[in-house]
C-alpha positions in Angstrom: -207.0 68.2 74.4 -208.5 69.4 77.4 -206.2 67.6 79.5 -203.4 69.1 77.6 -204.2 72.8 78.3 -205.3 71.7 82.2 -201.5 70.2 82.5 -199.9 73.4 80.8 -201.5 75.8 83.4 -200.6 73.5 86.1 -197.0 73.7 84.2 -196.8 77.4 84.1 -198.3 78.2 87.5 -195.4 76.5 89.2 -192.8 79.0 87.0 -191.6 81.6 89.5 -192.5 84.2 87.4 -196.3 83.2 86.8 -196.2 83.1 91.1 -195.0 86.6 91.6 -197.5 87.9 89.5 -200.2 87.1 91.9 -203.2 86.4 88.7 -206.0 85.2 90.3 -208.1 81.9 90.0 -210.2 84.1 87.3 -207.1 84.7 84.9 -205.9 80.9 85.1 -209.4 79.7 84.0 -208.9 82.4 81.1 -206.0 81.3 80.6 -206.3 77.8 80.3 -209.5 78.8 78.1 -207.7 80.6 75.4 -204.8 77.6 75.4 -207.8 75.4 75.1 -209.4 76.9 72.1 -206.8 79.0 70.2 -203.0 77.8 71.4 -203.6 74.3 71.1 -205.3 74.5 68.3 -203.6 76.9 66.0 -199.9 75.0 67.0 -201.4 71.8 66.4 -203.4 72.9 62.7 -199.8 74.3 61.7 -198.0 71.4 62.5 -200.1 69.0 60.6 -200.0 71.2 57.7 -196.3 71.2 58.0 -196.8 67.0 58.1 -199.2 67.3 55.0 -197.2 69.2 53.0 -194.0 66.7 53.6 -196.5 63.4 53.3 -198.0 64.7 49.8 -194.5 65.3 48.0 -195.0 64.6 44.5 -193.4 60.5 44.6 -192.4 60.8 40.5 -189.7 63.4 41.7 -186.3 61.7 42.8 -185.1 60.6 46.1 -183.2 63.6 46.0 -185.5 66.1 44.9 -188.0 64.5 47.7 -184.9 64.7 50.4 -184.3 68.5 49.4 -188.1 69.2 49.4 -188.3 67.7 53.2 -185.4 69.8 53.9 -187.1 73.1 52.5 -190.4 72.2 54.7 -188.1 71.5 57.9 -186.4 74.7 57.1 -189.7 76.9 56.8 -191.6 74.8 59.6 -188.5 75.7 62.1 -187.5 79.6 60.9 -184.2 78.1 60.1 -181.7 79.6 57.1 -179.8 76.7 55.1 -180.3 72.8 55.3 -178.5 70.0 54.3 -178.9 66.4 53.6 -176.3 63.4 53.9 -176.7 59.8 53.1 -174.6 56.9 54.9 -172.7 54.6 52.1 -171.9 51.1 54.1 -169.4 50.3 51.3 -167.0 53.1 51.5 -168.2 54.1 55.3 -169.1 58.1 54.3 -171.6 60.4 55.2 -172.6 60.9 51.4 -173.5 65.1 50.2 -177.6 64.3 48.8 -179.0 68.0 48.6 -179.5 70.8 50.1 -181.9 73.6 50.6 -181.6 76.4 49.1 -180.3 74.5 46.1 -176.4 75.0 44.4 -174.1 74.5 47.3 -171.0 74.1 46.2 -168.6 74.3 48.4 -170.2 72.1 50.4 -168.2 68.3 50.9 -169.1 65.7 48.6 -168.4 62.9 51.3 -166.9 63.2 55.1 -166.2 60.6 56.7 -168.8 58.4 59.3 -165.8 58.8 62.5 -165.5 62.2 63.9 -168.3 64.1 62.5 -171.7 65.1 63.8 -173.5 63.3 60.9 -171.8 60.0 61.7 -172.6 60.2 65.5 -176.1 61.2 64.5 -176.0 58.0 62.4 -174.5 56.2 65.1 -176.8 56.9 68.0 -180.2 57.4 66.0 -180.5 60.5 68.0 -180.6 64.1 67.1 -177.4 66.2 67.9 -177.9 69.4 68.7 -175.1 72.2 68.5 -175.8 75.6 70.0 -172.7 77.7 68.8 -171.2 75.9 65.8 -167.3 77.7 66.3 -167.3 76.0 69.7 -168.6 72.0 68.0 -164.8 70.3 67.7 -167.1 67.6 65.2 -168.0 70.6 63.0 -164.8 71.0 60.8 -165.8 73.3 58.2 -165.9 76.1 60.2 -166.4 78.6 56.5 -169.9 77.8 56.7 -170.7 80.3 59.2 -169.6 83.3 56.6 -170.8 81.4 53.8 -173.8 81.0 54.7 -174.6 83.3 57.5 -175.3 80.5 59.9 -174.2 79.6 63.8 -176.1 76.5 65.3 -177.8 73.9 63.9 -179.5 70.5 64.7 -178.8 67.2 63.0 -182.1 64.6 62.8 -181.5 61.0 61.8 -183.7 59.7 59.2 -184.0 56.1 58.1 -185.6 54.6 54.3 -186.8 51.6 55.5 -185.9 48.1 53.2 -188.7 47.3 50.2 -187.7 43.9 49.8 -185.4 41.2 52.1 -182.5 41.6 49.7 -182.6 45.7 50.5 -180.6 47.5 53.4 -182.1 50.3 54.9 -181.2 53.7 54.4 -179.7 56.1 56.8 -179.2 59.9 56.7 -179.3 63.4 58.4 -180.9 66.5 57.8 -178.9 68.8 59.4 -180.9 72.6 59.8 -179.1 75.9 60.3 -179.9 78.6 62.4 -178.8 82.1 62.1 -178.5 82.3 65.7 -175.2 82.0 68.1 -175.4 80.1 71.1 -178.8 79.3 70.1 -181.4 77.0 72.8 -183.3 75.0 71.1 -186.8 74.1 72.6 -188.3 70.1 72.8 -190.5 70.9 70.8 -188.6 72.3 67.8 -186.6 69.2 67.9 -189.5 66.5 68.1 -191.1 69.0 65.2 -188.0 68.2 63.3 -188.1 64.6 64.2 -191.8 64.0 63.1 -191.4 65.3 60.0 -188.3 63.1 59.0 -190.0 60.5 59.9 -192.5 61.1 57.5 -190.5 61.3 54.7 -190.3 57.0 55.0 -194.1 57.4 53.9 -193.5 59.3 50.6 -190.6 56.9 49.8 -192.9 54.0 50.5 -195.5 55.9 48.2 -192.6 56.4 45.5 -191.4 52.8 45.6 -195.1 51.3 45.0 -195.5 53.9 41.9 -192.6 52.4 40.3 -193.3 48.8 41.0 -196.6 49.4 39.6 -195.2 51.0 37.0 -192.7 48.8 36.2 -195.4 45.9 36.2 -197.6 47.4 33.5 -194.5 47.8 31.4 -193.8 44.2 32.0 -197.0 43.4 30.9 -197.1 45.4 28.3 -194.8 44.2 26.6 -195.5 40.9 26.9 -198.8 41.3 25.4 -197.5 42.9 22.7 -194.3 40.4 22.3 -196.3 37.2 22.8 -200.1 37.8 22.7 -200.2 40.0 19.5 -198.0 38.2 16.9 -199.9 38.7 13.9 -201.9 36.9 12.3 -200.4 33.2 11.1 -196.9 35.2 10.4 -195.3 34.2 14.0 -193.2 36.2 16.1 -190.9 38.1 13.7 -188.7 40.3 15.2 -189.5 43.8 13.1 -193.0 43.7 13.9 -192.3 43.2 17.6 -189.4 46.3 17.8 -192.5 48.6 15.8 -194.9 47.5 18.5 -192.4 47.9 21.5 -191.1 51.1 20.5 -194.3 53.3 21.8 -194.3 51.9 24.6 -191.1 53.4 26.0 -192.3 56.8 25.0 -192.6 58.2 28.2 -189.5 56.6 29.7 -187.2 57.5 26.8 -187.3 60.0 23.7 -185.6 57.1 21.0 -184.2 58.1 17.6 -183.3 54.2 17.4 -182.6 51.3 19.1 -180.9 47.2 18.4 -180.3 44.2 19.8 -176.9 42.5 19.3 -175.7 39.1 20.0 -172.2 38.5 20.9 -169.7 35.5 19.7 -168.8 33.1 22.2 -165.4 34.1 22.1 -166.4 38.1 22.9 -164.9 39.2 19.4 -167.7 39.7 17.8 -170.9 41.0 17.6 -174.1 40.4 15.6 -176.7 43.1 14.9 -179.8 41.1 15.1 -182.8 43.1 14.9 -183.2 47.0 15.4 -185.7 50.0 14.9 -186.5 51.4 12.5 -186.9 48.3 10.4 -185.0 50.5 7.4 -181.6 49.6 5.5 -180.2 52.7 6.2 -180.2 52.6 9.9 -179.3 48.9 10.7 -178.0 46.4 8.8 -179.5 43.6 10.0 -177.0 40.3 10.2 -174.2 42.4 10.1 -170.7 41.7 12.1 -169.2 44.5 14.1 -165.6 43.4 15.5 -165.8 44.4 19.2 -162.1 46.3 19.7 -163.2 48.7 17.2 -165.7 50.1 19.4 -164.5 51.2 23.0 -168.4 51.2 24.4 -168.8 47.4 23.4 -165.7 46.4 25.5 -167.1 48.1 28.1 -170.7 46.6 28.0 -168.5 42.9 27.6 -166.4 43.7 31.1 -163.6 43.3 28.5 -161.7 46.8 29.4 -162.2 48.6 32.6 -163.1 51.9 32.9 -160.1 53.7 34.5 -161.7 57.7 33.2 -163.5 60.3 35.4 -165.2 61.9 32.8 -168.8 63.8 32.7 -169.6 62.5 29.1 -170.1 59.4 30.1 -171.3 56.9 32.6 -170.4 53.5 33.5 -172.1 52.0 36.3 -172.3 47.9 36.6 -176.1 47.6 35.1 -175.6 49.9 32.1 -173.1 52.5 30.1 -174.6 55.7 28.9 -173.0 57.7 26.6 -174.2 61.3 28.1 -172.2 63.3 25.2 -171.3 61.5 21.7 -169.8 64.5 20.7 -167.1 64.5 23.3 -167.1 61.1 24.5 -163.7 58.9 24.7 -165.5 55.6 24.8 -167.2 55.3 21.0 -165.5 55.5 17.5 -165.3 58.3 15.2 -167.5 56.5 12.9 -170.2 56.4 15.7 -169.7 60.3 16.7 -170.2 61.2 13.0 -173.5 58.5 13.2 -174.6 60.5 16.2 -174.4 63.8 14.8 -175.8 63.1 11.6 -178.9 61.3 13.6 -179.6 63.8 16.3 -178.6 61.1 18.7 -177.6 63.1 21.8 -176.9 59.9 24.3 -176.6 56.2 23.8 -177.4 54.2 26.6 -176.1 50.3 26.3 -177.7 47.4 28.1 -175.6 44.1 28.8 -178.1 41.1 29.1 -176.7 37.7 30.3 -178.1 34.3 30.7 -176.6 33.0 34.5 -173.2 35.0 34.4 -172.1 35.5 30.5 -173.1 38.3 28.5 -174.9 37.2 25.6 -176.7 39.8 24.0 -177.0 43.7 25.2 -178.9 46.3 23.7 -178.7 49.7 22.6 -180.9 52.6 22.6 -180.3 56.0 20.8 -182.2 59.0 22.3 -182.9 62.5 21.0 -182.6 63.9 24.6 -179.0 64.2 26.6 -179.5 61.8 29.3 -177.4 62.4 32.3 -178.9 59.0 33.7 -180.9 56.6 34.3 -182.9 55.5 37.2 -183.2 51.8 38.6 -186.4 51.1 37.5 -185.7 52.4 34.2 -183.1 49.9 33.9 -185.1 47.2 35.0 -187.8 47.7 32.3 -184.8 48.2 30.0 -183.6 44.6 30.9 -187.3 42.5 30.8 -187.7 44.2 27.2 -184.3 42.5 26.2 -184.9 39.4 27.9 -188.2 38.8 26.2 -186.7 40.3 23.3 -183.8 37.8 23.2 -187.0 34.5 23.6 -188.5 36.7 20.6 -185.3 35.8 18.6 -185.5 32.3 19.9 -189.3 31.9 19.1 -188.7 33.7 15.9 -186.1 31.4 14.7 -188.1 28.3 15.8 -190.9 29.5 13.9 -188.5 29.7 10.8 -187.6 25.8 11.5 -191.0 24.5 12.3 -192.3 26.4 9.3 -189.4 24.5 7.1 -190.2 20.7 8.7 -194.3 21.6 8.2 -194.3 21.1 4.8 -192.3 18.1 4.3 -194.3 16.5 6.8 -197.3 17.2 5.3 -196.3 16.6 1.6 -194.7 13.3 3.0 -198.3 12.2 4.7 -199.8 13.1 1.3 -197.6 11.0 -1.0 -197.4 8.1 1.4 -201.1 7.8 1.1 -201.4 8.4 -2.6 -198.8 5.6 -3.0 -201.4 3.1 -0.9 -203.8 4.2 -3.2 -201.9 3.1 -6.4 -200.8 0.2 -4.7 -204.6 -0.7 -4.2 -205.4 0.2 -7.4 -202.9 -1.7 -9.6 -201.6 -4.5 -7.7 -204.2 -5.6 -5.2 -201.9 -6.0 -2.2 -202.8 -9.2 0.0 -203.5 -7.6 3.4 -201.3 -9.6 5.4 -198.1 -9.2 2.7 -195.2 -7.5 4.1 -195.2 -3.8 1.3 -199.1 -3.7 2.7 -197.8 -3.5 6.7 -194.6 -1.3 5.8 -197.0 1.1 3.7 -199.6 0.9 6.6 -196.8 1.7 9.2 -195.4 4.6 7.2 -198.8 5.8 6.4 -199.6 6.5 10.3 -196.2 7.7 11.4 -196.0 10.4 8.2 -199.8 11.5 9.3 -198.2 11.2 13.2 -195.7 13.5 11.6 -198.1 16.1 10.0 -200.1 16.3 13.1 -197.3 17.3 15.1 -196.2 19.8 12.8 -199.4 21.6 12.7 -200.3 21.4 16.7 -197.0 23.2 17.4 -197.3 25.3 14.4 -200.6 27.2 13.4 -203.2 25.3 14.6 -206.5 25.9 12.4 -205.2 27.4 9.4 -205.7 25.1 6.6 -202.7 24.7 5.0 -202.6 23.7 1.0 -199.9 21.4 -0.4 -199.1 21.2 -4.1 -198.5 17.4 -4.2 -198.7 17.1 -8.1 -196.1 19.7 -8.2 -193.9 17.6 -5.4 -194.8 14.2 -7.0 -193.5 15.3 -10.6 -190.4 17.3 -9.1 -189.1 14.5 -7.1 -190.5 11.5 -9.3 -187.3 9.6 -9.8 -187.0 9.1 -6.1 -190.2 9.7 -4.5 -191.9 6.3 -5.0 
């Protein structure tokens, strides 16, 4: 620091106005004093605060309430009037409109293009543009902004997102600050100010992107645990049980009136309701058949119709479809608007799950609040639960099958040895005669049998087997 105030005396004793002043050696020692102890100081205690304030930005807020937010600290940091922010999309190459601050600009362009515009050279070179006297700047095209907003320069500083994972792109963008100013000179320092603290806003992305992971893990696990680890007692996985455990634990992600999971017909005509919450006859019918061209939102969800409609009551993006309006959407049945109103179901948000590439299942969830979306994380949770709700079914239907080849197993191991016993008792088998090595041969492969059925069934839970019942039932044929 010392070194820094020694260099800026040197600095400003070589200015041709500091030299015709004549200060003596006195007044540069003073001088480089008060830089020393209160310039320095009080410039470099603002700027960090400036920093501080960017690098603690809530991270549960949205990229683009975080972006406007940076904006707004840029904008108070530098004295500057109005800012701007603008994302580059690779697919459609467009310098994308992501915020502003103040908020609410709307005449501001929702996309310009990446060639012949300051935002696109700024994205270009990775260096700051500055423009003094914005009706001079040939790149600026929107000349209206200078009565609109009051404003007459500006600076543009690049800003990058940097990749999570290897299968992520980084993100570019610019802030772009205004200035009420004409033919304004802008200092090095305001510009590596302005620099610094976009480069900052990286950090509370990184901080927002470990948040959700770690939030998306617990849900993960969460639901697991209560899918798999918490079944029930000897009942196995059934699938009511699992939807009235799950159901809490999307509470803070999503407000739900109701929600199902439906299977779909190989052939995509059909669909099967196959579990659903509540667990009450009135909501869902479970087992039921819905044919799938009677319900515009399920040919969506198959990839069956395409979505051709701008429309701001619903959203179809290629992980999900969200009803944001029942009421005046195009893409559900009158049967299901009349359903939504009578429920207080204010958006429906559907979930296509496939195994590989082929949709067999999706899910739907019913909320009380009027989503206008969803973010990605969201989703993701959104997909695990059906996933490990679509093993549930498989588990759950297993169960049903094990439970129906336990007790012929067992009953079968019990008659087979109380036939040896009769045999024994009344006819005295010769131990090397050919009934006495069949019985003993079906005696071990029927207990084989019943030891199988109850190592993949319930384990330890004795199980009781009304063999007098059996025996009598089935007497004609059993022996």
């Amino acid at each position: 620091m010392l070194e820094t105030s020694k260099n800026l005396i040197k600095s400003v004793m070589k200015e041709g106005w500091a030299r015709s002043g004549c200060p003596n050696d006195q007044f540069w020692t003073k001088m480089e004093e008060w830089i020393h102890k209160v310039l320095l100081p009080e410039t470099m205690s603002q700027f960090i605060g400036h920093i501080d304030e960017i690098i603690h930005i809530d991270p549960k807020l949205t990229e683009q309430q975080i972006l406007e937010l940076v904006a707004m600290h840029m904008i108070q940091s530098l004295n500057a009037r109005y800012g701007s922010v603008r994302i580059y999309d690779p697919d459609t190459e467009q310098m994308l409109s992501f915020g502003s601050y103040p908020p609410g600009e709307e005449a501001r362009e929702a996309n310009i293009a990446l060639e012949g515009s300051i935002a696109g050279r700024v994205i270009k070179s990775g260096n700051p543009f500055i423009v003094p006297n914005i009706l001079k700047e040939s790149l600026y095209n929107d000349k209206t902004i200078i009565e609109r907003k009051g404003v007459n320069s500006m600076m543009a500083i690049p800003f990058e997102i940097p990749r999570f994972f290897p299968r992520e792109r980084n993100t570019a963008g610019v802030i772009q600050v205004y200035f009420p100013e004409n033919d304004r000179t802008f200092s090095p320092l305001e510009i590596q100010m302005a620099e610094t603290m976009s480069r900052r806003f990286g950090f509370t992305i990184a901080r927002k992107k470990i948040m959700s992971m770690h939030r998306v893990n617990e849900k993960k696990e969460a639901i697991v645990r209560k899918i798999f680890l918490k079944p029930g007692g000897w009942e196995g996985v059934k699938m009511k049980d699992v939807f009235n455990r799950l159901i809490p634990e999307l509470a803070d992600i999503i407000n739900l009136q109701s929600c199902a999971l439906f299977s779909v017909t190989e052939d995509h005509e059909n669909v099967f309701l196959e579990a659903g919450y509540p667990d009450s006859a009135s909501y869902h019918g479970i087992g039921k058949s819905f044919p799938v061209k009677n319900e515009p939102a399920f040919e969506l969800v198959l990839g069956r119709k395409k979505y051709t409609d701008e429309s701001p009551y619903e959203l179809v993006t290629p992980s999900y479809v969200l009803v944001i309006d029942p009421g005046n959407s195009t893409i559900i049945s009158n049967n299901l608007k009349k359903l939504a109103s009578d429920r207080n179901i204010n958006s429906i948000l559907y979930v296509p799950l496939n195994i590989e590439e082929e949709i067999t299942h999706f899910m739907t969830f019913d909320a009380i609040d009027q989503r206008k979306g969803y973010d990605p994380d969201e989703i993701e949770i959104f997909l695990f639960l059906g996933r490990e709700l679509m093993k549930a079914q498989r588990m759950e239907r297993l169960d049903d099958i094990l439970h129906d080849f336990k007790n012929p197993a067992i009953a079968t191991a019990g008659f087979a040895r109380r036939v040896n016993q009769l045999l024994e008792k009344e006819y005295k088998l010769e131990t090397d005669s050919k009934i006495k090595r069949y019985l003993n041969v079906l005696m071990e492969e029927a207990n084989r049998l019943q030891e199988m059925a109850l190592s993949i069934s319930h384990t330890g839970k004795e199980q009781r087997v009304r063999s007098t019942r059996k025996l009598s039932r089935n007497s004609s044929g059993a022996i």
